[in-house]
C-alpha positions in Angstrom: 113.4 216.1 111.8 117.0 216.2 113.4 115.8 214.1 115.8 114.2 211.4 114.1 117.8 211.4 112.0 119.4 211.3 115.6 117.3 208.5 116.5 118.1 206.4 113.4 121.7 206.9 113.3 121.8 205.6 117.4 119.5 202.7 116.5 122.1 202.0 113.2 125.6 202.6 115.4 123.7 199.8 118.1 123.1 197.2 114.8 126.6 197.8 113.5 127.7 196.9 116.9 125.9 193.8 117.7 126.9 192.8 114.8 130.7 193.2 115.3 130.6 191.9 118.6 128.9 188.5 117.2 131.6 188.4 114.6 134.3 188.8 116.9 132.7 186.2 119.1 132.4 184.0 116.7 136.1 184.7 115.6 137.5 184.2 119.0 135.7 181.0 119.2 137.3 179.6 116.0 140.5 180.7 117.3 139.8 179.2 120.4 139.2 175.3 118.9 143.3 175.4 117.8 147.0 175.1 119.9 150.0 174.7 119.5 151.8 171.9 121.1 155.8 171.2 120.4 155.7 172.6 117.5 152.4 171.4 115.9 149.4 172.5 115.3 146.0 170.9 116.7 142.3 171.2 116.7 140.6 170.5 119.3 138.3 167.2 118.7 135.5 167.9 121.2 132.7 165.2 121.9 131.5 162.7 120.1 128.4 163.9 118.5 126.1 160.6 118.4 123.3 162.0 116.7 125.6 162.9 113.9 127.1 159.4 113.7 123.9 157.6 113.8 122.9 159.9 110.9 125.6 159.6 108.7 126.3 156.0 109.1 122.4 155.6 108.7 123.1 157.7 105.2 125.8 155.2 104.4 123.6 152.3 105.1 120.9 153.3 102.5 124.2 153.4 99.8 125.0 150.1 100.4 121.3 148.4 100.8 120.6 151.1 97.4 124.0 150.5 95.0 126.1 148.2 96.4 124.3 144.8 96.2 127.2 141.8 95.9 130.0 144.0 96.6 133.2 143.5 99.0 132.6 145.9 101.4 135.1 147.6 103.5 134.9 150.2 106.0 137.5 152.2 108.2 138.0 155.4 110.1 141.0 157.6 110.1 141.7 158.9 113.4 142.5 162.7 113.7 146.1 163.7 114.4 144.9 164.7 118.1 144.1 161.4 118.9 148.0 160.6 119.2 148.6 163.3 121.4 147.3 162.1 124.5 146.2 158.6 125.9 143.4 160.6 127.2 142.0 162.0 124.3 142.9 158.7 122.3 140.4 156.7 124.3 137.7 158.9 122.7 138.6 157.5 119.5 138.3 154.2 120.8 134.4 155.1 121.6 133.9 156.5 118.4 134.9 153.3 116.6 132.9 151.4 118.5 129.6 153.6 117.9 130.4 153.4 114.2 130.8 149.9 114.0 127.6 149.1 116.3 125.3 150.9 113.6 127.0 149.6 110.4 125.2 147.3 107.8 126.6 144.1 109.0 127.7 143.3 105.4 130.5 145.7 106.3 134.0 144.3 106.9 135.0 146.8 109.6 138.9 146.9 110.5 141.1 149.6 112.1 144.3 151.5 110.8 144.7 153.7 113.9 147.7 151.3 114.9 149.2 151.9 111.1 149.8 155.8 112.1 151.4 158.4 114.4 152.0 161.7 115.1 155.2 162.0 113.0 152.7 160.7 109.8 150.8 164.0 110.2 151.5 167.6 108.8 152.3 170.1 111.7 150.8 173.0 110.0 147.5 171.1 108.9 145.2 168.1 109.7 146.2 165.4 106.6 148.4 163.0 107.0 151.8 162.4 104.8 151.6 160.2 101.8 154.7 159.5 102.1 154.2 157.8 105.8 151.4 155.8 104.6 153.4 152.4 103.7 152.3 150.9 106.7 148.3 151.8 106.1 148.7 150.7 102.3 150.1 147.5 104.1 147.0 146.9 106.2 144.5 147.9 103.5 146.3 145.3 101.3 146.1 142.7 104.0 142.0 143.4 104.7 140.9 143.5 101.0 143.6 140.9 99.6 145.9 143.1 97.8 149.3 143.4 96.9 150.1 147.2 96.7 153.8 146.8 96.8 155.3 149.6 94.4 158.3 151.2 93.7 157.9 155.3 93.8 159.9 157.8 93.6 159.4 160.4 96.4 159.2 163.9 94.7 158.8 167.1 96.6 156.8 170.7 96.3 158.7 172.3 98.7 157.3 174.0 101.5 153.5 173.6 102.7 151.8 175.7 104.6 148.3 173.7 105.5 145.1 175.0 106.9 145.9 175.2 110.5 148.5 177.6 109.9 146.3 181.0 109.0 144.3 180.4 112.3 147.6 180.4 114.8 148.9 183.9 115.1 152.3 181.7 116.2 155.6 182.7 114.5 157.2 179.8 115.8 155.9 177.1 113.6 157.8 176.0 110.9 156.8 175.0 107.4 156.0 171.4 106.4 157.4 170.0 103.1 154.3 168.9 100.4 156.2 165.6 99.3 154.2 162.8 96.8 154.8 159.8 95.6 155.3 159.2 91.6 156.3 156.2 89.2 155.4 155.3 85.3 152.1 153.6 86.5 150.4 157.0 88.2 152.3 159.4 85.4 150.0 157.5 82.7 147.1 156.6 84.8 144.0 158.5 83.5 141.5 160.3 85.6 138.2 161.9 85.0 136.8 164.6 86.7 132.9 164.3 86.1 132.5 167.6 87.5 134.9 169.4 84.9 134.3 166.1 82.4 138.1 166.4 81.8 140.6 164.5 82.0 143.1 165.5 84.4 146.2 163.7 86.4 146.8 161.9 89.2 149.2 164.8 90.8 147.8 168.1 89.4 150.2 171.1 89.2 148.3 173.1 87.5 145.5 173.6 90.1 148.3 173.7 92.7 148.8 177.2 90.6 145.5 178.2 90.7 144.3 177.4 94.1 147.8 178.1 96.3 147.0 175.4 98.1 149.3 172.1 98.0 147.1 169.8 98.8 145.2 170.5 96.0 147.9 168.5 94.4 146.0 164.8 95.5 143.0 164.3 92.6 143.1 168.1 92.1 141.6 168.5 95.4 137.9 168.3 96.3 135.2 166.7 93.6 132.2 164.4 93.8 133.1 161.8 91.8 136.4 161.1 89.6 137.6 157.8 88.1 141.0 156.9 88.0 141.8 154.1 85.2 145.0 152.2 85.3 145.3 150.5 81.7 148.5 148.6 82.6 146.8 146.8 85.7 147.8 143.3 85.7 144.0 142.3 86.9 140.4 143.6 85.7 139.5 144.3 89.9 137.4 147.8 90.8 137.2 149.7 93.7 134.8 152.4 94.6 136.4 154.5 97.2 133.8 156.8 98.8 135.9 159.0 100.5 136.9 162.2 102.6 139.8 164.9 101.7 142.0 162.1 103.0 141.3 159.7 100.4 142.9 162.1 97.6 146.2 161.4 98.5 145.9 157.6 99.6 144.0 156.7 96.4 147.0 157.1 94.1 148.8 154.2 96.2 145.9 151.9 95.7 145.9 151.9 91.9 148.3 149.6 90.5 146.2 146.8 92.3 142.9 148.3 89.7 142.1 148.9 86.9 139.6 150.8 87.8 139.3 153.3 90.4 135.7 155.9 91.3 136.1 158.0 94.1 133.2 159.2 95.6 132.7 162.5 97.6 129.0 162.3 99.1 130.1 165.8 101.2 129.0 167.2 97.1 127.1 164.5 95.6 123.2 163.1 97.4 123.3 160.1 98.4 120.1 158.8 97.5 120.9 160.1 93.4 124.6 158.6 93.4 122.7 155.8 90.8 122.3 158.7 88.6 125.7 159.4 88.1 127.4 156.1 88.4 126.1 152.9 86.8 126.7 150.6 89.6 125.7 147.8 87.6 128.9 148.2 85.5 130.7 147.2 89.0 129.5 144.4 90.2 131.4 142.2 92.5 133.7 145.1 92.8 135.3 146.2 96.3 134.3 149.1 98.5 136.0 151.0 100.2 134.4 153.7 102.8 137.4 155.2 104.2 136.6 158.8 106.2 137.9 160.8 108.8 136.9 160.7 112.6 136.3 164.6 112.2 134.0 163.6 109.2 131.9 160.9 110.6 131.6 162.8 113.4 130.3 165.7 112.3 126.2 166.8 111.7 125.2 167.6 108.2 128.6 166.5 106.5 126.7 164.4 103.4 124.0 165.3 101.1 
C-alpha cells in the first residue's frame, strides 16, 4: 500500500512539474515578444501571416458582397508603432499592404495613412496611438471620403497612463504616458448606444475608466460589438459604419461632427455572417464605410467571428 501511495505521489510531483515548466515557457515566451528601445515600449511584429490575411479579408469580403450593397466603401490599415522604428522592419508593412489590397473586393477604395503618423503619435507604455496626434489622419480621412472634420476641441487630460505594454516589461525606467482626449459641446451631447448594455452611455466614459482601471477604456467605453453614436446637431443627414479595431474608439469621436449618424462595428465579438441580424443595413443605404483596422489585427489568425 505505501508503495502504490509512493508511486502516485512521484507520478503527481512529475505532472505538477511539466506543467510549471510549460507555463513558464510559455511566460518567458510572452516576455520575450516585448523591448524597450529609448524609452518605449515595443512588440515585436513578427511575419506576415498570409493565411491569416487571406482569411480575414475573405471574411470582410462576404460583409460587403452580404450588407453593404450601394455603399461608399473605404478601407485602410493602421500601421503598428514598430513599423516606425526601423526602415527595416517598415518595409514589412509595405508588403502587408500590398497583400491586403490584392485580395480586397474591388469596390473598395483602398488608401494609406501610414505617412499621417509617427513614432511620437504613439503611447510609449502601450500599442494605441494619441488622439491628440491624429489631426493629420482626420485630415486624410476627410480628404478620401469628402469630409470636412475641421473642429475646435479642447484638449483635456486623465493624467497618467500606464497602457498594456507596461505590466509585461519588468523595466523601472519607463516613464508614464499622459491619457489626454479631445472634448467640445458637439461630443459632450452626442448620444451613443451600447447594444450590448442597451444603454446609453457617452462619448468619453469616466465611469468605466473607474471600474476597469484602465484609461483607455475611456474611448466608446472600451471594447463592444456594436454601438451607435448619434450627433443631432449634424449640419448633414450622412452615415458612416465604422467597422473597426480598439483603435477606432478613440478616432471615432473626431469623425462625428461630419454624421449624424455613427455604428461602430466590432466583428472581433459579433459573426460576421449574422451582423444583418443586429443592424438593419437597409436603414443605411448609400451611407459610407469605413473598415479601418490595425496591421496587428488583419494580420492575425482567428481575430473575427
Amino acid at each position: 500500500m505505501k508503495k502504490k501511495i509512493v508511486i502516485i505521489v512521484i507520478i503527481l510531483l512529475a505532472i505538477v512539474s511539466i506543467i510549471c515548466a510549460v507555463l513558464i515557457k510559455k511566460k518567458t515566451q510572452k516576455e520575450d515578444n516585448y523591448y524597450v528601445e529609448s524609452g518605449a515600449i515595443y512588440e515585436k511584429i513578427g511575419d506576415i501571416n498570409e493565411t491569416a490575411l487571406k482569411n480575414n479579408i475573405e471574411k470582410i469580403n462576404k460583409i460587403i458582397e452580404k450588407c453593404l450593397n450601394n455603399m461608399n466603401i473605404y478601407f485602410s490599415i493602421i500601421p503598428d508603432k514598430e513599423y516606425y522604428l526601423k526602415d527595416s522592419i517598415s518595409t514589412k508593412f509595405s508588403e502587408l499592404e500590398s497583400k491586403v489590397k490584392s485580395n480586397l473586393n474591388e469596390k473598395v477604395n483602398y488608401f494609406n495613412i501610414s505617412d499621417t503618423l509617427s513614432l511620437n503619435d504613439f503611447y510609449r507604455t502601450d500599442m494605441h496611438w494619441k488622439q491628440e496626434d491624429l489631426q493629420n489622419t482626420i485630415e486624410k480621412i476627410a480628404k478620401e471620403m469628402n469630409l470636412v472634420a475641421k473642429t475646435d476641441y479642447e484638449v483635456e487630460s486623465l493624467g497618467e497612463f500606464y497602457g498594456t505594454y507596461y505590466k509585461e516589461i519588468k523595466d523601472g525606467n519607463i516613464d508614464p504616458d499622459e491619457l489626454k482626449y479631445l472634448n467640445n459641446n458637439i461630443l459632450q451631447n452626442c448620444k451613443v448606444y451600447n447594444a450590448e448594455t442597451e444603454q446609453e452611455e457617452k462619448v468619453y466614459n469616466l465611469k468605466k475608466v473607474n471600474e476597469t482601471k484602465n484609461k483607455y477604456d475611456l474611448f466608446l467605453s472600451g471594447a463592444s460589438s456594436i454601438i451607435t453614436i448619434t450627433n443631432e446637431s449634424a449640419k448633414t443627414d450622412r452615415k458612416l459604419i465604422l467597422f473597426r479595431d480598439s483603435f477606432g474608439s478613440s478616432i471615432a469621436p473626431l469623425l462625428v461632427e461630419d454624421y449624424k449618424e455613427i455604428v461602430l462595428i466590432d466583428i472581433r465579438y459579433v459573426n460576421y455572417m449574422i451582423l444583418d441580424e443586429y443592424v438593419d443595413f437597409k436603414e443605411y443605404e448609400n451611407a459610407d464605410v469605413l473598415f479601418l483596422y490595425s496591421s496587428r489585427v488583419i494580420n492575425k489568425s482567428g481575430i473575427f467571428r
